[in-house]
C-alpha positions as semicolon CSV with decimal commas, in nm:
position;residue;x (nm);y (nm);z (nm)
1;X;-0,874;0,052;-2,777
2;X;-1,074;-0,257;-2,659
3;X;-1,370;0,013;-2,550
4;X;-1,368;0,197;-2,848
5;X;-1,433;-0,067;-3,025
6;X;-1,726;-0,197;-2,822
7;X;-1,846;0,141;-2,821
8;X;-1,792;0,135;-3,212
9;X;-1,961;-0,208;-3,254
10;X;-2,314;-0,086;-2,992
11;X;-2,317;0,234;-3,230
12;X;-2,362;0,062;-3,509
13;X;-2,569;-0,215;-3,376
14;X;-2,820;0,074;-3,246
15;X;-2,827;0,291;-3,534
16;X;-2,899;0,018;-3,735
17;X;-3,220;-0,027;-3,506
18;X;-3,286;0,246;-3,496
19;X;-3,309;0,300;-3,900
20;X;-3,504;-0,033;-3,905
21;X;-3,776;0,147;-3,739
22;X;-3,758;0,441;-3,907
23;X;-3,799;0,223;-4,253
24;X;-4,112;0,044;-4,080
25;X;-4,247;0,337;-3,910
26;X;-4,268;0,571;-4,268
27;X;-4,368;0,230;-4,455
28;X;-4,694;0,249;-4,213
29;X;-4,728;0,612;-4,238
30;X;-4,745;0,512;-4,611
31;X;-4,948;0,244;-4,610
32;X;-5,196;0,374;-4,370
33;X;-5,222;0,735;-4,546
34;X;-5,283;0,572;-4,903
35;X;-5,425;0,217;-4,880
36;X;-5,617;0,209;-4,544
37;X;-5,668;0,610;-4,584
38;X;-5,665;0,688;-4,245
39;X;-5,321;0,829;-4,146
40;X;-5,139;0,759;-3,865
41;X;-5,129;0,959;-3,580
42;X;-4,824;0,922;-3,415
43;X;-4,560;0,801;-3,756
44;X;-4,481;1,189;-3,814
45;X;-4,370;1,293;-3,489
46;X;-4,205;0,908;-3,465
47;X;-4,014;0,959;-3,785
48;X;-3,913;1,316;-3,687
49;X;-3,786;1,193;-3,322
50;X;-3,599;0,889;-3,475
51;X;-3,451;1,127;-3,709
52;X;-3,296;1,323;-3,443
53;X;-3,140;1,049;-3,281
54;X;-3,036;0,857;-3,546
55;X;-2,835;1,206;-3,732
56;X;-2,698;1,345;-3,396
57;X;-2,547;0,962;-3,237
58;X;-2,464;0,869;-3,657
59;X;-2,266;1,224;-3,613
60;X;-2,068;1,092;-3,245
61;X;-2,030;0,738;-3,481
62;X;-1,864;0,890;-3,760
63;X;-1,677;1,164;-3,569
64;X;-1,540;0,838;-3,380
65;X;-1,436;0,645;-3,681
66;X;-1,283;0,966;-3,842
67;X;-1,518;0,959;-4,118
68;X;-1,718;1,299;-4,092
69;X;-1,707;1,575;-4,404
70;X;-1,397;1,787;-4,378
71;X;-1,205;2,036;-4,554
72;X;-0,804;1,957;-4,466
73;X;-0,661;2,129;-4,741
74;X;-0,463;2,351;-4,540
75;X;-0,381;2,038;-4,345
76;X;-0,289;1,866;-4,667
77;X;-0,014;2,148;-4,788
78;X;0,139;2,167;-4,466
79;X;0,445;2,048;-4,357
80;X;0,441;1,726;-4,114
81;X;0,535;1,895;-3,816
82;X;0,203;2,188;-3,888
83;X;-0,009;1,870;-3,959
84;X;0,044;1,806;-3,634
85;X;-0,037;2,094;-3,445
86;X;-0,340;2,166;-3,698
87;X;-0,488;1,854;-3,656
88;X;-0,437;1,900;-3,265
89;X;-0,632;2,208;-3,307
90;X;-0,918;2,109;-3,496
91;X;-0,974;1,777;-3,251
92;X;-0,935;2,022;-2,918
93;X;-1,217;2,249;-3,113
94;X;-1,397;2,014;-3,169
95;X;-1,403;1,891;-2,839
96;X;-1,470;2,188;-2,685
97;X;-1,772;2,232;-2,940
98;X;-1,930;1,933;-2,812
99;X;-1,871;1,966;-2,462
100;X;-1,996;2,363;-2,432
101;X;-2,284;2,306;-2,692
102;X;-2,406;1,930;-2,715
103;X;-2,296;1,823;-2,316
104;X;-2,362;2,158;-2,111
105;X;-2,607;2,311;-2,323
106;X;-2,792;1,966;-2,398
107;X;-2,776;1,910;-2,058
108;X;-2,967;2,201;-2,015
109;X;-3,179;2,152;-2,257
110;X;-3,287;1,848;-2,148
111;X;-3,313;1,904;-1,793
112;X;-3,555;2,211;-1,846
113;X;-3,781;1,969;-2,055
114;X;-3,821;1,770;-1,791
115;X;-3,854;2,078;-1,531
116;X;-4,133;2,234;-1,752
117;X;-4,293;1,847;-1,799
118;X;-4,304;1,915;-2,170
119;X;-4,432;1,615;-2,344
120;X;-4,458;1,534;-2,766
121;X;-4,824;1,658;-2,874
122;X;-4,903;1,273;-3,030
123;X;-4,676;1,039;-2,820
124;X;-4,736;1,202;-2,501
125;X;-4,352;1,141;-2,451
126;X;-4,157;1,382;-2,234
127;X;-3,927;1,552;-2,462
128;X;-3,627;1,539;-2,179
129;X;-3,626;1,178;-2,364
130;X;-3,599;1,323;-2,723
131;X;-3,326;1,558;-2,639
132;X;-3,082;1,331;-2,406
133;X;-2,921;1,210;-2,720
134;X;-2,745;1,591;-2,756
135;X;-2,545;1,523;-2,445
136;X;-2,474;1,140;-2,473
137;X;-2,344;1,229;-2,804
138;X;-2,154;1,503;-2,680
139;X;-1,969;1,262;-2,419
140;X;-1,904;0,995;-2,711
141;X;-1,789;1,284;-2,940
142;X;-1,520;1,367;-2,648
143;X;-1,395;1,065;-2,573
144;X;-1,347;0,986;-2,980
145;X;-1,171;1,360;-2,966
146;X;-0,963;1,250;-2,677
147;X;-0,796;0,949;-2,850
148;X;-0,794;1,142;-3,188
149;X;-0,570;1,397;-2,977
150;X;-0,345;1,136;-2,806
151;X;-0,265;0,940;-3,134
152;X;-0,156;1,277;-3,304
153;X;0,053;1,375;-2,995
154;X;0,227;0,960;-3,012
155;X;0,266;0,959;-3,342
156;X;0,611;1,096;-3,538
């Protein structure tokens, strides 16, 4: 509990970076488009990047803290002992979606970026960079999923 809540606390403390310079980079692609009127020409492919990161680790945050969009209706009209298994179900799905899509194939992913040397057109920045978010996610996604699974197991 004492590491998921360290993880929890450097999760927020990045995203929250990590926002702050998405705010400042799109204020200067702003300002520099309309009042200096010579754009930018890295803020797009900045903002884009930052983007990335900040929706796919804000997804591992929330997934963490329980917080994500769901649909537990059937959940809801079931009878405690179902909620159980349901819930059991949907976390060991989950899990297994991040593991075989955001940890194996992200791993991919990013290892072929940095086979092929592919690098962002403005930033010059290999994109094996950009896309190592998909499996660190993935990893903090399964270790939330883990826990979520033991509590429901403990719990009567």
């Amino acid at each position: 509990m004492k590491f998921q809540k360290s993880l929890n606390k450097v999760l927020e403390l990045f995203l929250v970076i990590l926002m702050s310079v998405l705010v400042v980079d799109v204020l200067w692609q702003v300002f520099s488009r309309y009042l200096l009127s010579s754009p930018s020409s890295f803020t797009d492919e900045l903002a884009g990047y930052l983007l990335i990161w900040v929706g796919v680790l804000g997804a591992a945050y929330v997934a963490g803290r329980k917080e994500h969009l769901a649909i537990d209706i059937l959940v809801q009209k079931s009878p405690p002992a179902r909620q159980r298994i349901l819930q059991i179900i949907i976390h060991s799905l989950i899990l297994l979606f991040a593991l075989s899509v955001m940890v194996i194939g992200g791993a991919v992913l990013v290892y072929t970026r940095f086979v092929l040397q592919v690098k962002s057109a403005a930033l010059q920045l290999p994109l094996g960079y950009v896309y190592s978010v998909l499996p660190i996610s993935g990893l903090i996604i399964i270790y939330y999923e883990v826990l979520h699974i033991l509590k429901v197991k403990n719990s009567k």
